[in-house]
Backbone as CSV, one residue per row, in Angstrom:
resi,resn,N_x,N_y,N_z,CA_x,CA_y,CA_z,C_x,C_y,C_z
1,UNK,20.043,-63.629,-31.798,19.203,-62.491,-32.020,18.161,-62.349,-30.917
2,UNK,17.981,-63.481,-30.879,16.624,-63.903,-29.233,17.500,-62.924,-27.654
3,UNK,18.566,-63.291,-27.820,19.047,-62.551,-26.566,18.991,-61.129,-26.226
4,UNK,19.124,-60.671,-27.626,19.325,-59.088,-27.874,18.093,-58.444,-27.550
5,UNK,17.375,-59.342,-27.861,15.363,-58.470,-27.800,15.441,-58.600,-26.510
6,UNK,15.937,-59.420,-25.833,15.292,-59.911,-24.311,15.752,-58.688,-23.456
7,UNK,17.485,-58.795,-23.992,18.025,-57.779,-23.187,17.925,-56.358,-23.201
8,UNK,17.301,-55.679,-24.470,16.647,-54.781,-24.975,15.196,-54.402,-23.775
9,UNK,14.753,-55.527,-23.513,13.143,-55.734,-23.132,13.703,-55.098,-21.395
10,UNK,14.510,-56.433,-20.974,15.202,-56.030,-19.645,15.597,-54.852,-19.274
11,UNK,16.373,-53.596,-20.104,16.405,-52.675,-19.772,15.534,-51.474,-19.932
12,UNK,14.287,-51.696,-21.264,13.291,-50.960,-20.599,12.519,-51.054,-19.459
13,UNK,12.822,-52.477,-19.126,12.080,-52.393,-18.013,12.475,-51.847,-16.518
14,UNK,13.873,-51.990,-16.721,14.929,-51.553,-15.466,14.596,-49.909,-15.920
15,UNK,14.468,-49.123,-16.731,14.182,-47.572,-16.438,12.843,-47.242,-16.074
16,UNK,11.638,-48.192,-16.371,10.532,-48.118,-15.993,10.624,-48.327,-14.651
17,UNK,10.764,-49.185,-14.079,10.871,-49.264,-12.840,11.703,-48.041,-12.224
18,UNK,12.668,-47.891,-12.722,13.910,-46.443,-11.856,12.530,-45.532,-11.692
19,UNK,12.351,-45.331,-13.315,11.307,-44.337,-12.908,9.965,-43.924,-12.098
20,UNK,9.625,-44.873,-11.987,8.367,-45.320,-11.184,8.623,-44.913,-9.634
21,UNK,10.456,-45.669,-9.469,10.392,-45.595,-7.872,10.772,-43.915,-7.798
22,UNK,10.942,-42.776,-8.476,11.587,-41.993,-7.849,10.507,-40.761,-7.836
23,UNK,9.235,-41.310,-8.245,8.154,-40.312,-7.714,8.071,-41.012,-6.321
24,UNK,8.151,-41.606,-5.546,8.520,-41.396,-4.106,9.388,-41.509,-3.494
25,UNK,10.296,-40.886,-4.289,11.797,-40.302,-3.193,11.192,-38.995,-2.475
26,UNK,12.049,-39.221,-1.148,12.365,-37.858,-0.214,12.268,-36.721,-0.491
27,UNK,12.811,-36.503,-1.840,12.254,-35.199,-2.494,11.217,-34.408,-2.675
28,UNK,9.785,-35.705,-3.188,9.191,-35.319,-3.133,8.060,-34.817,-2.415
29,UNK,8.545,-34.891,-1.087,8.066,-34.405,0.251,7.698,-33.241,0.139
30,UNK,6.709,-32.744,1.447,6.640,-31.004,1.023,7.393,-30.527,2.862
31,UNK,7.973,-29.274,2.132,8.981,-28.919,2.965,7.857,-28.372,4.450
32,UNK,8.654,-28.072,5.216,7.543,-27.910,6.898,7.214,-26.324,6.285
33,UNK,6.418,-25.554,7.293,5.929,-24.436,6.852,6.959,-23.573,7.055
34,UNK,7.085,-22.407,6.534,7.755,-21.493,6.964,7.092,-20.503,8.287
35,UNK,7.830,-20.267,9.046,6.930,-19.724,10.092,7.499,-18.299,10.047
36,UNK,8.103,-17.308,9.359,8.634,-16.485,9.062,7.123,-15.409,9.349
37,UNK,7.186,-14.031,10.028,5.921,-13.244,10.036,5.952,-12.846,8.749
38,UNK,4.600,-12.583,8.396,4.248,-11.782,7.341,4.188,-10.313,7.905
39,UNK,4.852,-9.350,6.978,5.278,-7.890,7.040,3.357,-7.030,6.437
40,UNK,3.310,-5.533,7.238,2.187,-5.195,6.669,2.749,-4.745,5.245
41,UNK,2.148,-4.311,4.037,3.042,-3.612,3.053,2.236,-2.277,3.237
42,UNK,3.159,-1.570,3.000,2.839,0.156,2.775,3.098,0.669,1.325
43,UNK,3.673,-0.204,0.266,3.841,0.838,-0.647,2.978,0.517,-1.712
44,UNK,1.865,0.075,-1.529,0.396,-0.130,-2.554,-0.645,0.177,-1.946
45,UNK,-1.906,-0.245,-2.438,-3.037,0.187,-1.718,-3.511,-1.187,-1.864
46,UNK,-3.146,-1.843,-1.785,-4.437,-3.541,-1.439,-4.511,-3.356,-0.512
47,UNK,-4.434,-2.653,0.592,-4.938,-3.198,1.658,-5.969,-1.774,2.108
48,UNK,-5.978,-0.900,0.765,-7.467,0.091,0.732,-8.883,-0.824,1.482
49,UNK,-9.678,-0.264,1.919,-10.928,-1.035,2.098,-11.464,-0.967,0.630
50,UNK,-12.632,-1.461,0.002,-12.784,-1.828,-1.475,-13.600,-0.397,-1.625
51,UNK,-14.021,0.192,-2.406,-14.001,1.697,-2.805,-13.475,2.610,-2.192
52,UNK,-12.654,2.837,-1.438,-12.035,3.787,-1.171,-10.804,4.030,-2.364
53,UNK,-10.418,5.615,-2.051,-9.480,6.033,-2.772,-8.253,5.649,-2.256
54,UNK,-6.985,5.404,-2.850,-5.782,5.307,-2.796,-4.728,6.669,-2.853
55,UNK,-4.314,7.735,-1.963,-4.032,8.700,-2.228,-2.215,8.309,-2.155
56,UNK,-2.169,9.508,-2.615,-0.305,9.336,-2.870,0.071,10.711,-2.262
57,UNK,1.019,10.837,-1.388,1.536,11.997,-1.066,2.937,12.330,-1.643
58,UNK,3.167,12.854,-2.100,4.841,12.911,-2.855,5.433,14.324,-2.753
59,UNK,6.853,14.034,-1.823,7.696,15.488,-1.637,8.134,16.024,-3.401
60,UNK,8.054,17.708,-3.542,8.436,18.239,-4.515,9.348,19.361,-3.934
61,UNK,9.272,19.894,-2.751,10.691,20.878,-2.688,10.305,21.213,-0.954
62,UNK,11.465,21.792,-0.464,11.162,22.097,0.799,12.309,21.677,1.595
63,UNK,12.189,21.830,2.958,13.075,21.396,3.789,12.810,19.952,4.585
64,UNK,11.278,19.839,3.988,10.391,18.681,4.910,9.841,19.244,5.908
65,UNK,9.358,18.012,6.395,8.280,18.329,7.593,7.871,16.636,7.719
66,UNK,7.092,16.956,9.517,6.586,15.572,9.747,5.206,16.129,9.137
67,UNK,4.098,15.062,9.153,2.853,15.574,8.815,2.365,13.974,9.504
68,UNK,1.140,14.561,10.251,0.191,13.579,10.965,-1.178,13.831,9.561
69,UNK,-2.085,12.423,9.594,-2.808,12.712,8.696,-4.317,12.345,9.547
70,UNK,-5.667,12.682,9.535,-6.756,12.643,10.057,-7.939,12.239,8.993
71,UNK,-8.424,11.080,9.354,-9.277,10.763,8.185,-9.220,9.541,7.387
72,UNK,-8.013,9.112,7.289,-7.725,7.958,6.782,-8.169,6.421,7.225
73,UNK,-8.288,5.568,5.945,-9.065,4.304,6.395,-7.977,3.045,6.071
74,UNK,-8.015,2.099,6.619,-7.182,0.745,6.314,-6.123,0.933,7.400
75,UNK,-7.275,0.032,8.472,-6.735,0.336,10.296,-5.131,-0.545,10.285
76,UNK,-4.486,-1.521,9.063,-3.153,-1.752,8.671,-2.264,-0.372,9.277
77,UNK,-2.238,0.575,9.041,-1.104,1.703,9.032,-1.547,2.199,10.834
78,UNK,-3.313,2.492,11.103,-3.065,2.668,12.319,-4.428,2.191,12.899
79,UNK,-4.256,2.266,14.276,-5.856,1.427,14.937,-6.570,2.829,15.882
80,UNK,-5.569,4.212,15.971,-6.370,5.612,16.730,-7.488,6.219,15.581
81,UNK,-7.888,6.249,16.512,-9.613,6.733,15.819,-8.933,8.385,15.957
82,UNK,-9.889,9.212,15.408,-9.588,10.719,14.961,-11.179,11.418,14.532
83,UNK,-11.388,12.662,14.888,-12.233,13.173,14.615,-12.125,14.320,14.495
84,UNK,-12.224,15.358,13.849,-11.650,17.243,13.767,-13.029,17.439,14.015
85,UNK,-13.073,18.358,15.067,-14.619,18.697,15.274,-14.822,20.269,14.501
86,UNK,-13.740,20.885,14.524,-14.067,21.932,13.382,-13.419,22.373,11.895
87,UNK,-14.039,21.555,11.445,-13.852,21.459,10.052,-13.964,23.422,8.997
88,UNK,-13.159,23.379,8.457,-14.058,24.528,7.659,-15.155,24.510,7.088
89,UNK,-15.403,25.696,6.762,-17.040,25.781,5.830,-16.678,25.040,4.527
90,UNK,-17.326,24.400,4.409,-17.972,23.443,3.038,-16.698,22.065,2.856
91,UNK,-16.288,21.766,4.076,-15.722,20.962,4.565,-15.937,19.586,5.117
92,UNK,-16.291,18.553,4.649,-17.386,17.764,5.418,-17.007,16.738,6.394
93,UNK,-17.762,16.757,7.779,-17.214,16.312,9.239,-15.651,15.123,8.402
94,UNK,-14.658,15.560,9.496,-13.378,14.062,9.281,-13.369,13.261,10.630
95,UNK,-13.329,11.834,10.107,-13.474,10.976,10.847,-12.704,9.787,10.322
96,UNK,-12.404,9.343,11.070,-11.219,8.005,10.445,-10.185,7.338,11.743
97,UNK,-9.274,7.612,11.146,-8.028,7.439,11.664,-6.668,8.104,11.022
98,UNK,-6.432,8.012,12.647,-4.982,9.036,12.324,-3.580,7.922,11.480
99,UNK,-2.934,8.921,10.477,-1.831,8.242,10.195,-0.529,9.219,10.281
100,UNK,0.184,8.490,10.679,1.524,9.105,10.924,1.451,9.352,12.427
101,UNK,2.890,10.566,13.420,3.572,11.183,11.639,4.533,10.472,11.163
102,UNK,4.746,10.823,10.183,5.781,10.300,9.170,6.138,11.879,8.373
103,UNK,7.759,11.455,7.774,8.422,13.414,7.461,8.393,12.521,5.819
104,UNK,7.500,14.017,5.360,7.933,14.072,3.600,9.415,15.124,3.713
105,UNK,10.318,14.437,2.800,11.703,15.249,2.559,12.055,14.440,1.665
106,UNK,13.684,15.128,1.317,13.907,14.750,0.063,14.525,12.970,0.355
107,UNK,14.553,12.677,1.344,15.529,11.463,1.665,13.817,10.290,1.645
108,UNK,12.430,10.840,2.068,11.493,9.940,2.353,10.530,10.690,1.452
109,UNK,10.576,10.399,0.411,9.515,11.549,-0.568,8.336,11.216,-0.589
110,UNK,7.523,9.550,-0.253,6.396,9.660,-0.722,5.721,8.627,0.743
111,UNK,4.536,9.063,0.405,3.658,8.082,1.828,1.908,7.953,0.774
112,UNK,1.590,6.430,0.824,0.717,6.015,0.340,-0.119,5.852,1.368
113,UNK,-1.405,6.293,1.435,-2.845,6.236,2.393,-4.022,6.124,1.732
114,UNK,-4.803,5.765,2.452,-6.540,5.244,1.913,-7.647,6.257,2.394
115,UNK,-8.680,6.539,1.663,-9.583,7.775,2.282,-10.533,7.006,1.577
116,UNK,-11.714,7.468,1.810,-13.119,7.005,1.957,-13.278,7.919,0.339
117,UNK,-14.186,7.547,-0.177,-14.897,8.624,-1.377,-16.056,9.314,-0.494
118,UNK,-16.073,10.439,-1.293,-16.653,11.825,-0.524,-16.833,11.753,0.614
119,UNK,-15.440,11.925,0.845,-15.102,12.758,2.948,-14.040,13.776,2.727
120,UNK,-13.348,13.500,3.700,-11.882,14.365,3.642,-11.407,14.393,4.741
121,UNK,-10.011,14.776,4.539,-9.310,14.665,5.640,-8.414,16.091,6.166
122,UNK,-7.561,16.048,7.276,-6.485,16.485,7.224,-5.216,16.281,7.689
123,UNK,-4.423,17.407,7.322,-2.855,17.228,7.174,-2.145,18.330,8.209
124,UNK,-2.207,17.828,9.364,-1.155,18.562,10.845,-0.179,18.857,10.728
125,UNK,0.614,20.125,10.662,2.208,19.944,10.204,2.446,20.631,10.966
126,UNK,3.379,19.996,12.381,3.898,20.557,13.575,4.893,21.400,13.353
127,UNK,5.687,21.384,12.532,7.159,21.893,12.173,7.523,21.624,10.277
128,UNK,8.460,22.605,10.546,8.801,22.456,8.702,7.968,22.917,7.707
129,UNK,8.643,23.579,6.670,7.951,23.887,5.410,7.936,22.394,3.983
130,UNK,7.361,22.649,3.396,6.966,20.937,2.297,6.633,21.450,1.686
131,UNK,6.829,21.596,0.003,5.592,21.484,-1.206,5.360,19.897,-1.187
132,UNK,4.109,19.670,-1.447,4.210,18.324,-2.225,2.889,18.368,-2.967
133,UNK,3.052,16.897,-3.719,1.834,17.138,-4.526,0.907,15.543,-3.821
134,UNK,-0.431,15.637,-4.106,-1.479,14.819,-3.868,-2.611,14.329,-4.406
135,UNK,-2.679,12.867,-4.895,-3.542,12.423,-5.249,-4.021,11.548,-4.884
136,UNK,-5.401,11.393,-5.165,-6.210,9.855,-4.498,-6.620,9.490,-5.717
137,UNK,-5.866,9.650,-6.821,-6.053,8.656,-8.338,-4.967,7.725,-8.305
138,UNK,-4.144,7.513,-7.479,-2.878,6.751,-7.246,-3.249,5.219,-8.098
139,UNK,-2.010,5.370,-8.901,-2.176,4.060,-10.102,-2.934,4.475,-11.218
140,UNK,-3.803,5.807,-11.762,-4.373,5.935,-12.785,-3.766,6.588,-13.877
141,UNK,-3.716,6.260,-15.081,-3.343,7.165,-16.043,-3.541,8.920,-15.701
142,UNK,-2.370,9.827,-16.019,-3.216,10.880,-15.706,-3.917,11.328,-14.321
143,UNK,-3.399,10.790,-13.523,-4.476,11.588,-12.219,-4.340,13.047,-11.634
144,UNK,-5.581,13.388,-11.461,-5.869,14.789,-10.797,-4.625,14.951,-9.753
145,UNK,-4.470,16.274,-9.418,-3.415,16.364,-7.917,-3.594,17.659,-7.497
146,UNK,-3.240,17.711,-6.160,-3.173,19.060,-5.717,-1.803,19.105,-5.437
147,UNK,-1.363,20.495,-5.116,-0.267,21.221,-4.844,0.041,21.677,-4.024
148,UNK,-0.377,21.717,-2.850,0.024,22.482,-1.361,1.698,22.852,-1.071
149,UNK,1.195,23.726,-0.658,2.866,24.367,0.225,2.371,24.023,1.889
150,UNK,3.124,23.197,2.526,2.497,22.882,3.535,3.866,23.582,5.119
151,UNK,3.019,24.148,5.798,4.104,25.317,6.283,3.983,25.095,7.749
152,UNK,4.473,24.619,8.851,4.640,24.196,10.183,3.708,25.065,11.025
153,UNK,3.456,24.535,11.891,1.842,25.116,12.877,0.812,25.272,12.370
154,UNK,0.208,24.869,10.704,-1.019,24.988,10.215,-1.397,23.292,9.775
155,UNK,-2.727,23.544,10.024,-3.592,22.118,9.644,-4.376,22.792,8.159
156,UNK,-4.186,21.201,7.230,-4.847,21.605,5.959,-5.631,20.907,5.871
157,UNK,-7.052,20.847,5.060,-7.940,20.577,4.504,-8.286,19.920,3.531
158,UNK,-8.466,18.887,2.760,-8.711,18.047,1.313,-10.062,17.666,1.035
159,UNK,-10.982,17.506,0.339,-12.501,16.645,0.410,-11.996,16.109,-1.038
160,UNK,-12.178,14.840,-0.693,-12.647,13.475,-2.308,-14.276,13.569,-2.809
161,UNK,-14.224,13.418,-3.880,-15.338,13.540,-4.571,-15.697,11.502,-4.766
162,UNK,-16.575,11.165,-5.476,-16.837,9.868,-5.941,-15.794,9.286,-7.028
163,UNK,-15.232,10.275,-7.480,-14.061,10.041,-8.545,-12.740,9.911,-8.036
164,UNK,-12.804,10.550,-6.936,-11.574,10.784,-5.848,-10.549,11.820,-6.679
165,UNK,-11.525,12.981,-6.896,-10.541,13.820,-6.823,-10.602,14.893,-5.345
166,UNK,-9.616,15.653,-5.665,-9.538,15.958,-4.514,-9.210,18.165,-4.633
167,UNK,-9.865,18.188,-3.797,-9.947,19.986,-3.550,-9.886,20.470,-2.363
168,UNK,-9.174,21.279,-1.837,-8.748,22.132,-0.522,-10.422,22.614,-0.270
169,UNK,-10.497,22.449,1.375,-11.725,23.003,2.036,-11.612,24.103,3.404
């Protein structure tokens, strides 16, 4: 009966030990770094500056169009500075940076950008007709939007409020 306990004893002790040695196996090494680049992302707004608005541009009908944008912040998308020196009446000075162009159509429907609260920007459309719609509530229940028909050789107008809504100027 003496043998049985012993040998009982012996093999807990032979798994204690297994176990012991295999928190330092090879395994548990940490692998080398990955040196892979990190990509910018474009299709959220973390990389908004912190109160700024998050606007959403989204195609609704048309043939497309490119559209350059003036005003925009989160130097990620671009590093050219921009300034419209004549703004319309009740329009207030745009300053930022340029984004794009980039074409709203039905194949590339939406482009996410950052704007300041109470400024505004605009929207250059060299060529092509676009409806689309626009908001800088992007991610909110319910957000405000505008509606533009946006029609080749005209520049448009937007101003954000503190709420970030947004109204043609």
């Amino acid at each position: 009966m003496k043998k049985n306990h012993i040998f009982n004893i012996m093999i807990c002790f032979f798994f204690l030990m297994l176990a012991y040695s295999c928190d330092n196996a090879d395994l548990q090494k940490s692998l080398p770094k990955d040196t892979a680049k990190v990509t910018t992302r474009t299709n959220d707004c973390e990389d908004c500056p912190v109160g700024d608005c998050c606007c959403y541009i989204i195609y609704t009908s048309g043939s497309g169009a490119p559209l350059q944008l003036c005003g925009t912040t989160g130097t990620r998308l671009s590093s050219q500075e921009c300034e419209v020196l004549d703004p319309p009446n009740g329009c207030p000075a745009i300053t930022g940076y340029y984004f794009g162009p980039f074409t709203i159509d039905n194949l590339n429907t939406s482009q996410i950008f950052c704007l300041p609260q109470n400024s505004a920007f605009m929207i250059n459309v060299p060529s092509g007709n676009v409806s689309v719609t626009i908001t800088c509530q992007y991610g909110q229940i319910s957000p405000q939007t505008v509606t533009p028909t946006l029609v080749g050789g005209h520049r448009y107008f937007f101003h954000s409020n503190s709420n970030c809504e947004l109204a043609g100027c």
